[in-house]
C-alpha positions, 0 to 999 in steps of 0.5 A: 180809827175812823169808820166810813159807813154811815148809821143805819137808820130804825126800821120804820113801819114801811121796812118792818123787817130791817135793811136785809142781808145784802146791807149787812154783809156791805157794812161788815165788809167795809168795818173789815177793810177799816180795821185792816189799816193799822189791825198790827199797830192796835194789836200791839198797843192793846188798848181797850177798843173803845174807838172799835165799839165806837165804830160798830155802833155807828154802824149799826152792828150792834143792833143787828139781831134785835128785831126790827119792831124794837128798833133792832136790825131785824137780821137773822142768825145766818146773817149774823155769823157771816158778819163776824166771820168776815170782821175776823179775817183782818181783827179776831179779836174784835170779832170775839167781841161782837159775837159775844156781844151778839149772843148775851143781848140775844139770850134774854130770848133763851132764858126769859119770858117774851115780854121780858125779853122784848123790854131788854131788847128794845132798851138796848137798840135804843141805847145801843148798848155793848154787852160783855160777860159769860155763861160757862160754868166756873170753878169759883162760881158767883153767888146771888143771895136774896135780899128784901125784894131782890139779890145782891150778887157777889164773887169773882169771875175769871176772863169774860169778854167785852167787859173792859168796854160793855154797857151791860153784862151778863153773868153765870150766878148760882142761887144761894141755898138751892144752887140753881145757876141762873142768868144775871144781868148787871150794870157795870157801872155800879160802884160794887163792880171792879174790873181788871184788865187782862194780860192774855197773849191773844185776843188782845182787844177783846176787851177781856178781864175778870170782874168782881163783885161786891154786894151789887144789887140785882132786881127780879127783872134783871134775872133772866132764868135758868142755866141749868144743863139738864138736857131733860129739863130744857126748853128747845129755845134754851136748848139751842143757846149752846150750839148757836153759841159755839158755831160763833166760835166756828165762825170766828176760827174760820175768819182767822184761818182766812184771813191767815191764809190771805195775808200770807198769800200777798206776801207770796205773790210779791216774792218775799217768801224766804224759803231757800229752794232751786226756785227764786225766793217766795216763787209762786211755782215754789213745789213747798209753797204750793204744796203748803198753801193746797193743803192749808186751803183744802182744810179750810174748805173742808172746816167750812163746810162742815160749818155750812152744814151746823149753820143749816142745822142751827136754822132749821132748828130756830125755824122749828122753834117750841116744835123741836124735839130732843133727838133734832137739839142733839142731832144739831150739837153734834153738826157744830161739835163737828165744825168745831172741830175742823174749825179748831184744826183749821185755824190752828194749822193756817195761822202756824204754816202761814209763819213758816210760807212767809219764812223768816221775815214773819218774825218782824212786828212790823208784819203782825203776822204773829197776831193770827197764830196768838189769837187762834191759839188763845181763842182755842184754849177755852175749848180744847179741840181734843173735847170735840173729837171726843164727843164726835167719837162718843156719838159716832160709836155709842150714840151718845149726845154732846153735854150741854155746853154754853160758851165761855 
């Protein structure tokens, strides 16, 4: 896969802020149009994307929350999300990728102290490194148990994204003894560290899979802090780790829908819908096509804007930073449990009816069309849509806020 955009350069001491908005948005564009070429083909190969990463490093995407005086991008959230919304519409999957990547590089910020954060920072804009891994709580969690200095981590955690292909991982542990979950940072590379691939119906090239470890050691400085969900304990920056972490989710589902409903969308204009009516077939005068095609955007309109207003809220609340109260933090988890929601539904019912517009010849792997219904379906199960409208309900009549909840 050949990539067409060009590094960006570091930010120098005249550009302390980074190339801006405008230039990121090109960037993603153009990666979206790159992997649109042969997305049906590599999806079906399943390969470990390798030349993907390749091609979002030599963009420069990889950087692009680091700030600027690390050698970062300097880019900010908003700016972020809009980068994997756009890449999602032609590669989900991909796009899964870069969020997860985006949110474990930047949470050394949540879980850290500054200095600690900056030295993690600025190592990785400087090695351009991929991150890959999770936070969300597991049945059979990892254990880091102390030894001399530092700890040795071991255990196995089930699906992670981005392992497959990551420099670095970050990882969910709990402390011998005590129990506290804590964030871990882990080369994986070290002979202890095995992954296997996984074999998921969706989300193909996420570069997924479990990991295990055996006995890997871990310093002081490769563990960032706590995890835990004790809403009172939290700090507002750490508080906030989990509704940035799911409107990436939100982001995602809404790219696919798009992306579902623009590609069923050409196939309708060029008359190869298959439906059997009094019209020709794939009419674009078509009453079901029509009726189908109003009722799936104005859903995704809808999700959208609801995702619009969790991204306002997501802002503000960075902007308030230590000056954020828990009332705010919970009033902010409630806008993305919302876009959750539609976002979920929005996805689900697109990248479905999108098959039945284009009729039968949406069957042919050729098309890939199935390649969206898959990869919202299996993106969907991590967090069911069901939990969401559960907890809008509780907080709508009880005045209940939404659990902690990092993304898997």
């Amino acid at each position: 896969m050949g990539v067409t955009t060009t590094p960006s350069p570091p930010a120098s001491a005249s550009d302390p802020t980074g190339p801006g908005r405008a230039h990121w948005l090109r960037v993603a564009h153009e990666i979206a149009d790159d992997l649109a070429i042969d997305a049906a083909a590599r999806e079906q190969a399943g390969k470990p994307p390798f030349d993907e990463v390749s091609g979002l490093r030599e963009s420069g995407l990889l950087n692009l929350l680091i700030p600027a005086e690390l050698g970062g991008g300097g880019a900010d959230w908003p700016t972020a999300y809009a980068v994997v919304r756009e890449i999602a519409t032609t590669d989900a999957a991909i796009a899964q990728l870069l969020g997860s990547h985006y949110f474990l590089s930047w949470s050394a910020r949540c879980f850290t102290e500054p200095d600690a954060a900056a030295r993690i920072e600025r190592r990785s804009a400087t090695e351009q490194w991929c991150w890959g891994g999770g936070f969300a709580p597991r049945d059979f969690p990892l254990t880091l148990t102390r030894k001399g200095r530092g700890y040795v981590l071991e255990g196995r955690q089930s699906y992670a994204t981005g392992v497959l292909v990551a420099d670095r991982l970050a990882v969910r542990a709990e402390r011998a003894g005590d129990r506290e979950p804590v964030a871990v940072v882990v080369t994986p590379t070290h002979p202890g560290v095995r992954i296997d691939a996984a074999e998921a119906f969706g989300q193909r090239l996420a570069a997924g899979g479990d990991v295990e470890f055996d006995a890997v050691p871990v310093t002081v400085h490769d563990v960032l802090g706590s995890l835990a969900a004790d809403d009172d304990m939290l700090s507002p920056s750490a508080a906030l780790a989990s509704p940035i972490g799911r409107l990436l989710s939100v982001q995602l589902l809404l790219g696919l829908a798009e992306g579902a409903l623009a590609e069923a969308r050409e196939y309708s204009r060029a008359g190869q819908s298959s439906w059997r009516s009094s019209w020709p077939d794939g009419s674009p005068q078509d009453p079901h096509v029509l009726t189908t095609y109003g009722e799936l955007t104005i859903l995704t309109r809808s999700a959208a804007a609801l995702a619009d207003q969790a991204l306002a809220a997501v802002h503000n609340g960075l902007a308030r930073a230590e000056d954020l109260t828990y009332d705010e933090y919970a009033d902010i988890s409630v806008h993305v449990t919302m876009a959750e929601a539609a976002a979920s539904r929005a996805a689900q019912e697109s990248t479905s009816r999108a098959l039945d517009v284009v009729g039968s010849r949406s069957a042919t792997a050729r098309l890939g069309l199935d390649r969206f219904w898959r990869n919202a379906r299996a993106h969907t199960l991590h967090r069911p849509v069901a939990h969401q409208f559960r907890d809008a309900g509780d907080y709508f009549l009880n005045g209940a806020h939404p659990p902690f909840v990092l993304p898997a």
